[in-house]
Backbone as CSV, one residue per row, in Angstrom:
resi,resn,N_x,N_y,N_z,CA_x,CA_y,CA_z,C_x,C_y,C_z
1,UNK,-25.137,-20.575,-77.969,-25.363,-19.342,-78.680,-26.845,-19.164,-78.994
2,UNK,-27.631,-20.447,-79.528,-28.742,-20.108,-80.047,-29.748,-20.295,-78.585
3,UNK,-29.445,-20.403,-77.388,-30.091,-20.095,-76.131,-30.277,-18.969,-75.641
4,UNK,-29.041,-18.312,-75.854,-28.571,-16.933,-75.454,-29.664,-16.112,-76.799
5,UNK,-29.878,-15.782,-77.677,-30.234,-15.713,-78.910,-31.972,-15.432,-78.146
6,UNK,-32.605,-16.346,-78.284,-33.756,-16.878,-77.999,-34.059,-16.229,-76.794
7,UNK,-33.317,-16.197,-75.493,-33.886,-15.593,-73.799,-33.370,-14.143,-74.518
8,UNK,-32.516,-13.562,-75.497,-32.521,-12.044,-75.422,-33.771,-11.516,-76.581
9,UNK,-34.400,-12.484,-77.362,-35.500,-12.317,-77.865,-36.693,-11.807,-76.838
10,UNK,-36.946,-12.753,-76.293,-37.703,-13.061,-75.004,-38.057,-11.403,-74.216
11,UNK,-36.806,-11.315,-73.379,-36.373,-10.267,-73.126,-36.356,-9.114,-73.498
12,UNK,-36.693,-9.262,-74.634,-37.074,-7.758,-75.535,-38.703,-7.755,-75.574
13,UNK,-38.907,-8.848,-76.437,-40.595,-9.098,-76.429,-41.349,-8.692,-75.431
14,UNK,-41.059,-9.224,-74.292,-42.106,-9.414,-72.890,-42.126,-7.978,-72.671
15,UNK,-40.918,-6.788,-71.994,-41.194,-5.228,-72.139,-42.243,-4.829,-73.172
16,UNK,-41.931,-5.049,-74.382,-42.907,-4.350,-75.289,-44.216,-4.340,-75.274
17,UNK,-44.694,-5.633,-75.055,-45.730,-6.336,-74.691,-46.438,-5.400,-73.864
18,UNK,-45.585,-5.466,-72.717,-45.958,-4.729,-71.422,-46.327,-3.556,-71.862
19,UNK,-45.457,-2.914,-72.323,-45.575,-1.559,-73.156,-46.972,-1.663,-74.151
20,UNK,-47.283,-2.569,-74.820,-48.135,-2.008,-75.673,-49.555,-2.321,-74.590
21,UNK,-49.827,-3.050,-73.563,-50.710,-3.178,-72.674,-51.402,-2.039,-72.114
22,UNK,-50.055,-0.990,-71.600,-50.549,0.061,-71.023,-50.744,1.198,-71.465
23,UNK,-50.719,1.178,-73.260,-50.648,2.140,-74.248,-51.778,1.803,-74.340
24,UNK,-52.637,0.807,-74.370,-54.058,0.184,-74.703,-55.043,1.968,-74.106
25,UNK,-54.238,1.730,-72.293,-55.192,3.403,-71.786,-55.106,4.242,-71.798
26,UNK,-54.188,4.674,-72.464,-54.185,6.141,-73.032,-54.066,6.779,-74.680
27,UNK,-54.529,5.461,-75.398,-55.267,6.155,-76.868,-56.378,5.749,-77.077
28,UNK,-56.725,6.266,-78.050,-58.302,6.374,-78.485,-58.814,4.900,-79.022
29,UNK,-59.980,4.822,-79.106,-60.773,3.721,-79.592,-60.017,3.067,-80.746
30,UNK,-60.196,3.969,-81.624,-59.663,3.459,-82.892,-58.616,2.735,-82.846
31,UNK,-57.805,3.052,-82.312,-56.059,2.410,-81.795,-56.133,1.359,-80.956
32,UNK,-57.505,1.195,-79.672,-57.277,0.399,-79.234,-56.751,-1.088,-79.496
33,UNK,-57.887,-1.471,-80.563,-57.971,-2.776,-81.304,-56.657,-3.065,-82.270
34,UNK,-55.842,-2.045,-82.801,-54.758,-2.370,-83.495,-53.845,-2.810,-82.225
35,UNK,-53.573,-1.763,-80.989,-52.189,-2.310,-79.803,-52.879,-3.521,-79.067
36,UNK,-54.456,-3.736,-79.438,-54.235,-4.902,-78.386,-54.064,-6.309,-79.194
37,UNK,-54.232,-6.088,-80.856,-53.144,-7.194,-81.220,-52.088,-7.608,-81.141
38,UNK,-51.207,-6.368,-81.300,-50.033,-6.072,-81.279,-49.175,-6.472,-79.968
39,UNK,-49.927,-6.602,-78.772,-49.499,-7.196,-77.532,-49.662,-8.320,-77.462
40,UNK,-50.977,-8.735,-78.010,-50.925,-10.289,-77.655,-50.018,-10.762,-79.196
41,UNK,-49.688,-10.287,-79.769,-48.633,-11.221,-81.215,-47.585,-11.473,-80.301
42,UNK,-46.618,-10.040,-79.528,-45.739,-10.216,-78.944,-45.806,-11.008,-78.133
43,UNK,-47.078,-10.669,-76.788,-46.828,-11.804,-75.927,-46.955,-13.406,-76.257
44,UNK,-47.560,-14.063,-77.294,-46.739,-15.329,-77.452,-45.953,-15.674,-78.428
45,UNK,-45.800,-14.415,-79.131,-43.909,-14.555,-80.037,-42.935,-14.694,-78.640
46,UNK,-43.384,-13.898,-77.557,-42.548,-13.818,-75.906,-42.554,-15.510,-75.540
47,UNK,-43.559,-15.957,-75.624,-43.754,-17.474,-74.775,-42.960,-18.369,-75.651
48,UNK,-43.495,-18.278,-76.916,-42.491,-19.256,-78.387,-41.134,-19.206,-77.896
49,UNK,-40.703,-18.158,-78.166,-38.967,-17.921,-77.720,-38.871,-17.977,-76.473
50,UNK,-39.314,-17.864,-75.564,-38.971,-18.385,-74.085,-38.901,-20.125,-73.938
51,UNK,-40.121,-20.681,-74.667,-39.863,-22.035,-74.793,-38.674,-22.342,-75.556
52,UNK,-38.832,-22.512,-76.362,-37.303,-22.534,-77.208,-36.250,-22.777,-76.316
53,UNK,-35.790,-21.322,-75.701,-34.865,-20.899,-75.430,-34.058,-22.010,-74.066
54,UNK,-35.413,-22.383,-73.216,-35.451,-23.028,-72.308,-34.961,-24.834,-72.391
55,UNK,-35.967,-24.997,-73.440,-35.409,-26.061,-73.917,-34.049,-26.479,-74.329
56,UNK,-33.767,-25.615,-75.246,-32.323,-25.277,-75.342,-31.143,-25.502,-74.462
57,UNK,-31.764,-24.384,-73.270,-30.885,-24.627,-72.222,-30.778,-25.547,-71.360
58,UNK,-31.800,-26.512,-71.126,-31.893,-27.620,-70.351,-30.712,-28.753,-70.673
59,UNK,-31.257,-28.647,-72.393,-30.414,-29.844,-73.010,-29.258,-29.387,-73.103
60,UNK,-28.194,-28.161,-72.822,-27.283,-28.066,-72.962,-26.712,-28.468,-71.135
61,UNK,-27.190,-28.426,-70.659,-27.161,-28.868,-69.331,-27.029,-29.801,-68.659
62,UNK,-27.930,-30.489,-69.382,-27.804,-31.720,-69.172,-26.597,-32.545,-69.524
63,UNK,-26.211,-31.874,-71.170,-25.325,-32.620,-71.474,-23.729,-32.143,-70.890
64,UNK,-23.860,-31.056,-70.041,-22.594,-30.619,-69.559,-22.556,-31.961,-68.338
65,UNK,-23.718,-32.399,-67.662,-23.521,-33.146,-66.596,-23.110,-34.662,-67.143
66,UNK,-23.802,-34.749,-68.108,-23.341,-36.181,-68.281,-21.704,-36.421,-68.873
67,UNK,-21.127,-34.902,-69.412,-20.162,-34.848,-69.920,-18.925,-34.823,-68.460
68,UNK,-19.190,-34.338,-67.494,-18.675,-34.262,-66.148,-18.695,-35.602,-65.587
69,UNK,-19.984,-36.358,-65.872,-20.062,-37.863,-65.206,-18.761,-38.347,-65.637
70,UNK,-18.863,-38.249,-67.014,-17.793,-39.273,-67.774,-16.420,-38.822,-67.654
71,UNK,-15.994,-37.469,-67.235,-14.774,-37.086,-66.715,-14.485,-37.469,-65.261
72,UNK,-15.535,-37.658,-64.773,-15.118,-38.136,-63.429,-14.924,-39.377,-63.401
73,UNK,-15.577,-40.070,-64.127,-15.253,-41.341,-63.481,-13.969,-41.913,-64.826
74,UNK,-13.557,-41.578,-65.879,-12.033,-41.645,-66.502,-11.391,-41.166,-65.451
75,UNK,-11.053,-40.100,-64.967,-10.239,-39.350,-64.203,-10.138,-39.725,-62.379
76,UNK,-11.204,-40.067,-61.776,-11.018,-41.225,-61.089,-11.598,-39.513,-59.769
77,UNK,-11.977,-38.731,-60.001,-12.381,-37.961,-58.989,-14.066,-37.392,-58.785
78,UNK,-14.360,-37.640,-57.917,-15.600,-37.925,-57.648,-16.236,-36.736,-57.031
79,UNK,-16.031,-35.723,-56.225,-15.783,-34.954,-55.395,-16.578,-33.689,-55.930
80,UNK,-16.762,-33.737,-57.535,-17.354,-32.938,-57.855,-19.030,-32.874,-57.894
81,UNK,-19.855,-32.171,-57.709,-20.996,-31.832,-57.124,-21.668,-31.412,-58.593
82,UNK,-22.126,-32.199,-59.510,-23.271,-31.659,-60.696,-24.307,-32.234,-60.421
83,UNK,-25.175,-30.893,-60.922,-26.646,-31.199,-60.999,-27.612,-30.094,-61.805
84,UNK,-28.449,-29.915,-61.727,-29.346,-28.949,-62.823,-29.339,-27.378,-61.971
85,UNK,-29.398,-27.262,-60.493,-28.486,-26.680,-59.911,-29.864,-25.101,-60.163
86,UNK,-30.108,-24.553,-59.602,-31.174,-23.206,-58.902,-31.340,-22.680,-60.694
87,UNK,-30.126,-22.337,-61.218,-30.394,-21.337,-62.786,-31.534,-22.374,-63.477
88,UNK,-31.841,-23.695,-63.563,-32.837,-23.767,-64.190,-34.339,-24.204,-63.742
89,UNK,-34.485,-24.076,-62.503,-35.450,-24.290,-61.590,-36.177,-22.478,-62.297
90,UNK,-34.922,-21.530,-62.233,-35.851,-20.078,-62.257,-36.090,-19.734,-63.328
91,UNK,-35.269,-20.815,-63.820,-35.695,-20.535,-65.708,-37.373,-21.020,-66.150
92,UNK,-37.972,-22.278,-65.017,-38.547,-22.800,-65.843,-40.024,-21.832,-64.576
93,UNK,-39.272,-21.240,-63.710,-40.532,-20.424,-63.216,-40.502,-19.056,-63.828
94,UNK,-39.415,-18.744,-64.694,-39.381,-17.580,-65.046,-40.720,-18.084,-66.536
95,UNK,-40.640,-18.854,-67.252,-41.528,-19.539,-68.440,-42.918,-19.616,-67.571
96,UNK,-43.115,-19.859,-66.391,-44.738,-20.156,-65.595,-44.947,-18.886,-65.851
97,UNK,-44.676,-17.660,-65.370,-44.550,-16.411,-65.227,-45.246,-15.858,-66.511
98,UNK,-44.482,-16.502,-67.474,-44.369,-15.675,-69.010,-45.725,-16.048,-69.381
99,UNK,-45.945,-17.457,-69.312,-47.552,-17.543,-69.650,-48.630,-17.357,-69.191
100,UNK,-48.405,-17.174,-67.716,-49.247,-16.126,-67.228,-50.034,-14.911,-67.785
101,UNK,-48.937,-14.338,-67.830,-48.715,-12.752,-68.214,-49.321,-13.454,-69.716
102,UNK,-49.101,-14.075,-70.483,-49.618,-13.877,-72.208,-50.922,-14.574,-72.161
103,UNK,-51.618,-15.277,-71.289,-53.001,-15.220,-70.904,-53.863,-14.432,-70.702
104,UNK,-53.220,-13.774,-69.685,-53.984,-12.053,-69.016,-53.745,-11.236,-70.191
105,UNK,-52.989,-11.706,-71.348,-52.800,-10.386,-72.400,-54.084,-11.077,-73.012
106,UNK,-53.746,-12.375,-73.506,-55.131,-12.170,-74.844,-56.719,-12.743,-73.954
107,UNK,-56.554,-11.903,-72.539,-57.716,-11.630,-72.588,-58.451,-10.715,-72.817
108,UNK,-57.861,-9.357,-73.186,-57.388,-7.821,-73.431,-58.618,-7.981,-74.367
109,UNK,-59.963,-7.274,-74.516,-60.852,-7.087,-75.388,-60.275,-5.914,-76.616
């Protein structure tokens, strides 16, 4: 729950972000300097909760596999195929991604 929680944080953050980036060129001076805080707060409130979230999910993962080890081998069937498996390979390039992007934000003058 609190994974799910955390990537729909994420998920909200990173748009806005985006959003307040490209609001940066079309208001005035004065405004600039308030949205380009305002993007970079989000974009690493975005990275915080993406880490989190990730973490989260790893360790719940993990412990589904080791929880499968131990059913397989009580239960005497082997046949089954666990592993960390593509969803968190893109999770943890979807997080390379994110800090990317919140670099290129607070370089935003």
């Amino acid at each position: 729950m609190a994974t799910q929680a955390f990537i729909t944080i994420c998920c909200i953050l990173a748009p806005l972000s985006a959003i307040s980036v490209l609001l940066i060129t079309l208001v005035n001076e004065n405004l600039k300097k308030s949205i380009s805080l305002v993007a970079k707060v989000l974009a690493i409130a975005s990275v915080i909760s993406r880490i989190i979230g990730i973490g989260l999910e790893i360790n719940i993962v993990v412990n589904a596999i080791k929880y499968m080890d131990t059913v397989e081998n009580m239960v005497g069937i082997n046949n089954w195929n666990t592993s960390m498996g593509v969803s968190c390979i893109l999770v943890i390039v979807a997080l390379a991604l994110n800090l990317v992007g919140a670099v290129l934000t607070l370089m935003i003058k």
